[in-house]
C-alpha positions as CSV (number, residue, x, y, z in Angstrom):
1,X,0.0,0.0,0.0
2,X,1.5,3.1,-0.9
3,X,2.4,5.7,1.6
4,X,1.3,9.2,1.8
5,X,5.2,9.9,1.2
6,X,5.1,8.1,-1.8
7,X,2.2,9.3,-2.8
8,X,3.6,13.2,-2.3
9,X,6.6,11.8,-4.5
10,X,4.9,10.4,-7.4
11,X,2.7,13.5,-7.3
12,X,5.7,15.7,-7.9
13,X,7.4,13.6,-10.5
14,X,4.0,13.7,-12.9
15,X,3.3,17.0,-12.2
16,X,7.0,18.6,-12.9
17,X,7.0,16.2,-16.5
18,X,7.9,19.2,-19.1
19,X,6.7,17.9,-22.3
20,X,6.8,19.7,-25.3
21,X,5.8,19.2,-29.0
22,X,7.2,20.6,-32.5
23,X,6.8,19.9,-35.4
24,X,9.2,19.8,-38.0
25,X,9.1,19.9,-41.8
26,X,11.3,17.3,-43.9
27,X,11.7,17.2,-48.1
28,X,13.2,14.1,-49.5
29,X,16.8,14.5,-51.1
30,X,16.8,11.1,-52.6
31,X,14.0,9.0,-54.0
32,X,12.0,7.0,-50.9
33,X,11.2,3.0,-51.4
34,X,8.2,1.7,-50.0
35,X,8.3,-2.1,-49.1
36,X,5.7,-3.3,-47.0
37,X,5.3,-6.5,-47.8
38,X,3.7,-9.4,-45.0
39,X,4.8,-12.5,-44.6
40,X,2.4,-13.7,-46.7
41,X,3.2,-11.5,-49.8
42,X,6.8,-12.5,-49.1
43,X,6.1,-16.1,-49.9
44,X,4.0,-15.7,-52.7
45,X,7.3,-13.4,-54.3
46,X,10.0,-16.1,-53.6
47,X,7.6,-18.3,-55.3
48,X,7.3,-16.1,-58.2
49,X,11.4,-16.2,-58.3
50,X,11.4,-20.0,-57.8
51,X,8.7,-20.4,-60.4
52,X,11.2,-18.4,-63.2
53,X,13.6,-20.9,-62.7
54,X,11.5,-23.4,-64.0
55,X,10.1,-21.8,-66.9
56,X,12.8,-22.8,-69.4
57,X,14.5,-19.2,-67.7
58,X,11.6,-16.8,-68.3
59,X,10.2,-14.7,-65.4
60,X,6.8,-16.2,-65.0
61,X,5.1,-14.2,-61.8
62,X,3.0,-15.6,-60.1
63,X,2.0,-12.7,-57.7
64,X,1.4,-9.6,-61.1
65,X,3.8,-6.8,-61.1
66,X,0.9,-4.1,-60.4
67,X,-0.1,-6.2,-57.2
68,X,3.2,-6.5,-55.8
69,X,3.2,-2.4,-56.3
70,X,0.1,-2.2,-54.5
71,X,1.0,-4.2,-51.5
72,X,4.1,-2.7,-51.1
73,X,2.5,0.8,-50.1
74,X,1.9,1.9,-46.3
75,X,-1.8,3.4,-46.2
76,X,-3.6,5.1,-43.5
77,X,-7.0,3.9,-42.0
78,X,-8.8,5.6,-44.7
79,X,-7.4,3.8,-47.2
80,X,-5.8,6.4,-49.6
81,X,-3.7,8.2,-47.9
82,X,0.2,6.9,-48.1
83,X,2.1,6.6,-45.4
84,X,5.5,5.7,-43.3
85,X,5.8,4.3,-40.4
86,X,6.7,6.9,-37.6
87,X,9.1,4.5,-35.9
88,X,10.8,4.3,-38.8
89,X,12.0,8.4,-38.2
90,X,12.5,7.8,-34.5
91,X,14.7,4.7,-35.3
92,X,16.9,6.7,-37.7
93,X,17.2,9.8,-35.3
94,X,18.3,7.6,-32.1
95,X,20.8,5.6,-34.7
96,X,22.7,8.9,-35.5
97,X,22.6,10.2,-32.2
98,X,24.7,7.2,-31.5
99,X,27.0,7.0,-34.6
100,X,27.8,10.2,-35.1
101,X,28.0,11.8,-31.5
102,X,28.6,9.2,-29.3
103,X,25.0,9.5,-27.4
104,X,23.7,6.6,-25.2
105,X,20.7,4.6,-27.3
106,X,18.9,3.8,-24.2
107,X,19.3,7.5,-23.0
108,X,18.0,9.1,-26.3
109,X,15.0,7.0,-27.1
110,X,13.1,7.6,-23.9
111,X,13.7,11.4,-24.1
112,X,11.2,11.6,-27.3
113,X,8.8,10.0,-29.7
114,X,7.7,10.2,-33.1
115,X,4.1,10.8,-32.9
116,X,2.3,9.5,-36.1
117,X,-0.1,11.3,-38.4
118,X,-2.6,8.2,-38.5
119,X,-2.7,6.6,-34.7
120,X,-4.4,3.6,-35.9
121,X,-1.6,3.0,-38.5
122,X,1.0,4.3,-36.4
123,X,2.0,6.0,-40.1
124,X,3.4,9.5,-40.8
125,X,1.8,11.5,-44.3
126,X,3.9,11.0,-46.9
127,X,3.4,13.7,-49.6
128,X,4.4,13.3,-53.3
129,X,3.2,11.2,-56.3
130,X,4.5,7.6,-56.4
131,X,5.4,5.1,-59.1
132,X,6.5,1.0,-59.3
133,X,9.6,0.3,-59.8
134,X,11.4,-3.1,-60.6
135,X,14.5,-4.6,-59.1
136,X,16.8,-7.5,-59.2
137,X,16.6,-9.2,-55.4
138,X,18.1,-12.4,-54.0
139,X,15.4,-14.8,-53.3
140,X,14.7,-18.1,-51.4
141,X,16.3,-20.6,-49.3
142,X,20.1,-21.5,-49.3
143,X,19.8,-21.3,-52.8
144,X,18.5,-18.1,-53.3
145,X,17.8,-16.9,-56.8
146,X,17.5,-13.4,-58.6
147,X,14.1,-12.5,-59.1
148,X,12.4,-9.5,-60.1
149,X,10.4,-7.2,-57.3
150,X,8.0,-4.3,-57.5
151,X,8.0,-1.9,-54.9
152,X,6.5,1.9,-54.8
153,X,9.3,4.8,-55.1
154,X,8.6,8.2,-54.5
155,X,11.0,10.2,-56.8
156,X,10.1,13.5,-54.8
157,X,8.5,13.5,-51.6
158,X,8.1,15.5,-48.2
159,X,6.4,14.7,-44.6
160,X,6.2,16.7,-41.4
161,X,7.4,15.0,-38.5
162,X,5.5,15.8,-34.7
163,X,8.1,15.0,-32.1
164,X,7.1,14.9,-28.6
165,X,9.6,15.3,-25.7
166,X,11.2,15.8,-22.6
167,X,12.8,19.1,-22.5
168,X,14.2,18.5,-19.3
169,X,16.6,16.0,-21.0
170,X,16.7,16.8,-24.4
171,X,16.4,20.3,-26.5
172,X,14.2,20.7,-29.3
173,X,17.4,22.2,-31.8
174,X,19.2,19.2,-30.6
175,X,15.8,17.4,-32.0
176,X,15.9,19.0,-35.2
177,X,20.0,19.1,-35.4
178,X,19.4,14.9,-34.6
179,X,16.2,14.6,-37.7
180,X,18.8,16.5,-40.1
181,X,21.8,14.5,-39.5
182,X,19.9,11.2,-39.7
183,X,18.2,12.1,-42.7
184,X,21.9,12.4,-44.2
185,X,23.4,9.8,-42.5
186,X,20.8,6.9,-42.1
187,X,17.8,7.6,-44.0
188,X,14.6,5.5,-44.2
189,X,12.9,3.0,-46.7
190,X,14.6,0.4,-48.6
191,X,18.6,0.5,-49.6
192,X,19.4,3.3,-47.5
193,X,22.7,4.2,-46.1
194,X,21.9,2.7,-42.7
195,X,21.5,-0.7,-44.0
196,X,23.4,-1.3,-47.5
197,X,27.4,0.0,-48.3
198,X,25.6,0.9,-51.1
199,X,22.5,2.5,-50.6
200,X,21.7,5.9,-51.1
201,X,18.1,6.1,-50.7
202,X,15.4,7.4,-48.4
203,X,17.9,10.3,-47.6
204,X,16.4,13.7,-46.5
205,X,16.9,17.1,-45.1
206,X,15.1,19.3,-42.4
207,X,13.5,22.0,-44.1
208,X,13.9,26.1,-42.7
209,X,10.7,27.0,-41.9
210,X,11.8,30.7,-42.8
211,X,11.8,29.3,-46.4
């Protein structure tokens, strides 16, 4: 049973939480690449690779270009509105805290959050036109095999990200200075930096809001 002490302490803490929120306007700086397959959609791909092999060589898909584009695509509860997932920033910004200045993981992720555009999604507004585009992917088992995939780009695209946090441990232009440096150094989507020697996608840049 808690004490009146205790009580008195917890009090204090809640009350003397100094939350703030910002939000922060991003433009793409190289194409983003949307790939939100499930596990199912998976499956039915590496099929489609396997399947080629057996063709006499020809690419026979089994799962059609145009559906693989479709599925690929994040979309809010409405179901038109394109999307990325907001943990997707957060991740990036608490990677380059680390890599480039040396800043605890554990300490930066709890000082803020990414708070998403879509709740029920968890997504963040993605604005720009996108297209499908086709790549050359490693497929399969221990024998994986090249197979073509189809995957939403956006060529140009923008998003403005709400970040929520505690000023009392982190600033909001160290925020902003830590969305900038990821969006250089880590990116999100497919083949970025963060995750391929030599990717170069997803890459963006805080925009001045004096512009």
């Amino acid at each position: 049973m808690a004490t009146k002490k205790s009580e008195a302490v917890a009090k204090e803490i809640v009350v003397s939480l100094n939350l703030k929120t910002i939000q922060v306007p991003i433009e793409g700086i190289a194409p983003l690449i949307v790939s939100r397959f499930d596990e199912k959609s998976k499956q039915q791909i590496e099929e489609s690779g396997q399947a080629g092999l057996k063709q006499g060589g020809k690419k026979k898909n089994i799962v059609p270009p145009e559906e693989q584009y479709a599925k690929s695509l994040y979309y809010f509860d409405d179901g038109k509105t394109c999307g990325f997932p907001a943990v997707a920033f957060k991740a990036a910004m608490v990677t380059a805290a680390y890599r480039t200045y040396g800043r605890p993981m554990t300490v930066t992720r709890s000082a803020f959050h990414v708070i998403a555009d879509d709740p029920a999604t968890g997504l963040v507004k993605i604005n720009g036109q996108h297209r499908m585009r086709e790549d050359m992917v490693r497929v399969g088992g221990i024998q994986k095999v090249a197979a073509p995939r189809y995957r939403a780009e956006f060529p140009s695209w923008s998003a403005v990200i709400t970040i929520q946090f505690l000023e009392d441990v982190i600033t909001e232009s160290e925020l902003i200075g830590l969305l900038n440096t990821a969006g250089f150094t880590c990116g999100v989507g497919e083949w970025r930096p963060e995750k391929s020697n030599s990717g170069s996608f997803g890459l963006f840049r805080v925009v001045d809001k004096k512009n």
